[in-house]
N, C-alpha and C positions, 0 to 999 in steps of 0.2 A: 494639303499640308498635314502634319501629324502635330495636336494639340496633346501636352503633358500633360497629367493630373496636375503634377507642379502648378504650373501655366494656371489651370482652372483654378486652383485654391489660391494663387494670388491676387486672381482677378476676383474673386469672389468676398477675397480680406481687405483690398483697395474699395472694392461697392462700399463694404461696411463702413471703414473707418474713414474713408475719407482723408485718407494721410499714409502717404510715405513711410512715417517714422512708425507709427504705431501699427499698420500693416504687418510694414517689416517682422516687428515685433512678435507678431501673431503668427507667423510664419517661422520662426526662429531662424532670422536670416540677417544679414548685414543690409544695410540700406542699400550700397551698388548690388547686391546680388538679385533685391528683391527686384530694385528699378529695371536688370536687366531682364529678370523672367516677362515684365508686361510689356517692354519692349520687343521683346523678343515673339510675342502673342501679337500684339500689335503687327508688325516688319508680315509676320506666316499669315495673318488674315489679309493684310494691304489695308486697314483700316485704322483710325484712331479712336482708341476706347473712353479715353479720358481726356478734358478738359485740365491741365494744368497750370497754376499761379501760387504766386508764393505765399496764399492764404488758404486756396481752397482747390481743391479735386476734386471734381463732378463729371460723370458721366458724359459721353456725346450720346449722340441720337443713334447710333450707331451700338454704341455701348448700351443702352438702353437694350435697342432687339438683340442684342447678345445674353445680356442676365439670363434670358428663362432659358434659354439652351444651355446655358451655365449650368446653374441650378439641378438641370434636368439630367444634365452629363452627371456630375457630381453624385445627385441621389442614385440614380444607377449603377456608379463607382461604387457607390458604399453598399448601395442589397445586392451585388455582384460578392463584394469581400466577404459581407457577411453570410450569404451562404457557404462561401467556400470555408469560412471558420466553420460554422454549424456542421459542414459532411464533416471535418477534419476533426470535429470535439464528438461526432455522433450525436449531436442534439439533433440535425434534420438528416434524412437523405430515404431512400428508397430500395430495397431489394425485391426480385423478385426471383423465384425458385420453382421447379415442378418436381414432382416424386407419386410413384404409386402412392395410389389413393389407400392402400394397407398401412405406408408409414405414415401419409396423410392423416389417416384417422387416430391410429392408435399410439406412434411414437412421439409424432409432431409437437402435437400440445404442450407437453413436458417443458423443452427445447424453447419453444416460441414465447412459454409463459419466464423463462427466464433471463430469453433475451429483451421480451417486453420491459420487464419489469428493471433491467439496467438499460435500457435505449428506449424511451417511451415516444422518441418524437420519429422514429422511421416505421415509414410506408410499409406496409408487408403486403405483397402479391403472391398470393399462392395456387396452384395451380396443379390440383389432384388427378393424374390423369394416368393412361398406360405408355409405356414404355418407351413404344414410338413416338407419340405427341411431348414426353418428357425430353427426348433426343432432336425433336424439331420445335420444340421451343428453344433450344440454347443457340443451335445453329441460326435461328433464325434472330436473335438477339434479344428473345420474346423474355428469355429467363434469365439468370444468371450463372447458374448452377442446377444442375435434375441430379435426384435421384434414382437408378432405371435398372432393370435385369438388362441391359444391353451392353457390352463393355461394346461402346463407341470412341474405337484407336483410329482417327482420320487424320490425312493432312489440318483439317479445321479444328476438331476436335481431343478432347485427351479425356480419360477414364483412369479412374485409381482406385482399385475396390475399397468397397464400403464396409457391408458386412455379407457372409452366410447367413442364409437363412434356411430352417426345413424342413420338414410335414410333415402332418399329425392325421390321422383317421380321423374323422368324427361321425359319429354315428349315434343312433337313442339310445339312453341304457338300458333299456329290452331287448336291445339288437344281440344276436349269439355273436359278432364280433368283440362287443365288450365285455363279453363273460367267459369267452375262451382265451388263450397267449394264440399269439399268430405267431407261427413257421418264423424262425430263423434264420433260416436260407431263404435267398433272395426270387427265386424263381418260384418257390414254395410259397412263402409271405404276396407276389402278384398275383397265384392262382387265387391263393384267396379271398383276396382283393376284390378281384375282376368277376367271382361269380355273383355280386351282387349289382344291383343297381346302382348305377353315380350319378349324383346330381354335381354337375360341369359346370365352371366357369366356361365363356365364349372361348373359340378355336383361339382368336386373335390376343388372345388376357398370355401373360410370360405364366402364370400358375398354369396353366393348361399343358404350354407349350413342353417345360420342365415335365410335367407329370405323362407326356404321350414317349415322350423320348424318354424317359427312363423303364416304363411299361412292356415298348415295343420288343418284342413281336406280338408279346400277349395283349390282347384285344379285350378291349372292357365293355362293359354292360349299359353304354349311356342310354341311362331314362330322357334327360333332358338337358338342356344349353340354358343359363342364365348369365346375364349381365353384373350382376349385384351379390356380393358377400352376404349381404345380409337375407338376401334371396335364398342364399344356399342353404344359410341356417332355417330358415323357415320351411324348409319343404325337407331338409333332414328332419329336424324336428314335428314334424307332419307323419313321419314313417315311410317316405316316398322313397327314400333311398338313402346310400351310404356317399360320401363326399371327402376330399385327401386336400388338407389347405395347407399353406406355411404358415409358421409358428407365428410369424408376426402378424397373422390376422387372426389371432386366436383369441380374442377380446369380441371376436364378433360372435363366439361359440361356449361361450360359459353362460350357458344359460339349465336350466331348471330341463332335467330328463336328458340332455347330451353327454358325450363321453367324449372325449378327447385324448387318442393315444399317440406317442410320439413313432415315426418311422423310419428305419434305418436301411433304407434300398441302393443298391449302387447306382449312383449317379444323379440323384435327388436330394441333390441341394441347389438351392438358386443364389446365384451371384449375384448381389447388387454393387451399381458401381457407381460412382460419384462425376459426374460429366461436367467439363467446362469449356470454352473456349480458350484455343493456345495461343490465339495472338489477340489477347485481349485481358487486360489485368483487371481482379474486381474492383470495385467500388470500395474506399471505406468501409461504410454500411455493410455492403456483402464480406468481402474479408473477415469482418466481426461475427458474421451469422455463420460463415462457412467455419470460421474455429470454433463457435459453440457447436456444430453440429457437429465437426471432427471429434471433438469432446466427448459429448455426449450420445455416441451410437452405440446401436443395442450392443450390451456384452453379448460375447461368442457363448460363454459357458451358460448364459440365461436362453440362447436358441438354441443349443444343442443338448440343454436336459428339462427342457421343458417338457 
């Protein structure tokens, strides 16, 4: 049978008071209305709950091992509602998101300390990773929302650009790249590039990938493959070699003896895009996080005169 909360808060105002009249009351119900609801709990169990007389109302034994399932329905009814008011107010709920680990570090914070500081009671899952893993965590329900150099247009999926982002030299400032203007023209400005040694992000990283496809055919000088931005800085800064990143990891390269120039090659800009799932609407919570981040993404004219 299908038991109404109705049902349970009657049966639960009858336990208390011990009366019809005053029940009723507590219920804000008419006395046939109220009578009918425990009857009507009564009739769907096949059991009698109450002992009635024209003085007193007491429980059967039956009524009895009903209370705590009562009770127990009841309490659940209410931290069932009340969570769903907490997602709906933003006092609780959970999101979770993936993004290169460039906006992870350097733009994220901003963003996150703002949505903290107005949503103090949601979960935040974050999840700094490359491009791919940012595009199979939504697919797989793992995120909410990634931010990725991969415009992912699927049946499952939807992409809606984010921002441009686009590259900077960086090299020591003893290096003759920082004390000379590099070539204008774009086949002029690779040669010069490419005679020197590159410290590489991995084949697999979207900064590589960007930076091989706008180079090609002209063939570069790699010293070495690392994993880590901050890797890269470290062995530019070492002298080992000269290195090409996007502007939005350029917080990893202002450091003491670097130089940092901006570069304007055809075809080198990287696209980021904003990935969701299309048959699946967000969260509360996410909704809230995804218009602060629409909000708040890098202006265009702070990456392109950087």
């Amino acid at each position: 049978m299908n038991i109404s909360s109705r049902q349970i808060d009657a049966f639960l105002a009858l336990t208390a008071q011990r009366s019809f009249t005053r029940a009723a009351a507590q219920c804000h119900l008419s006395q046939p209305a109220f009578s009918a609801l425990i009857r009507a709990l009564e009739d769907g169990l096949g059991l009698r709950l109450f002992d009635r007389s024209t003085r007193h109302v007491d429980l059967t034994a039956e009524g009895e091992n009903f209370l705590e399932a009562a009770r127990r329905i009841r309490a659940e009814v209410d931290s069932a509602l009340g969570a769903m008011r907490d997602a709906a107010t933003l006092r609780r709920g959970r999101v979770a998101i993936a993004l290169l680990p460039s906006l992870a570090a350097g733009w994220l914070p901003g963003v996150l300390a703002r949505y903290r500081a107005e949503h103090p009671g949601i979960e935040l899952d974050i999840a700094d990773v490359l491009s791919e893993s940012c595009i199979e965590r939504v697919a797989t329900g793992k995120a909410d929302f990634a931010l990725a150099a991969i415009r992912a247009d699927t049946p499952e999926l939807q992409a809606e650009p984010f921002c441009s982002d686009g590259f900077h030299l960086v090299c020591r400032a003893d290096h003759p790249l920082a004390r000379r203007r590099l070539p204008a023209a774009g086949a002029a400005q690779l040669r010069a590039l490419a005679a020197w040694p590159f410290i590489h992000l991995a084949r697999h990283s979207s900064v590589r990938q960007y930076l091989e496809a706008a180079f090609h055919p002209q063939a570069m000088h790699t010293l070495m493959e690392v994993e880590q931005l901050a890797t890269v800085m470290g062995m530019v800064r070492a002298g080992l070699g000269i290195s090409v990143v996007p502007t939005l990891t350029l917080f990893h390269f202002q450091q003491e003896g670097l130089v940092t120039r901006p570069l304007h090659l055809p075809g080198l800009t990287r696209q980021i895009y904003l990935v969701r799932r299309r048959d699946r609407g967000l969260s509360v919570a996410a909704q809230a996080l995804y218009t602060q981040v629409m909000r708040q993404r890098p202006p265009q004219e702070m990456l392109s005169k950087r």
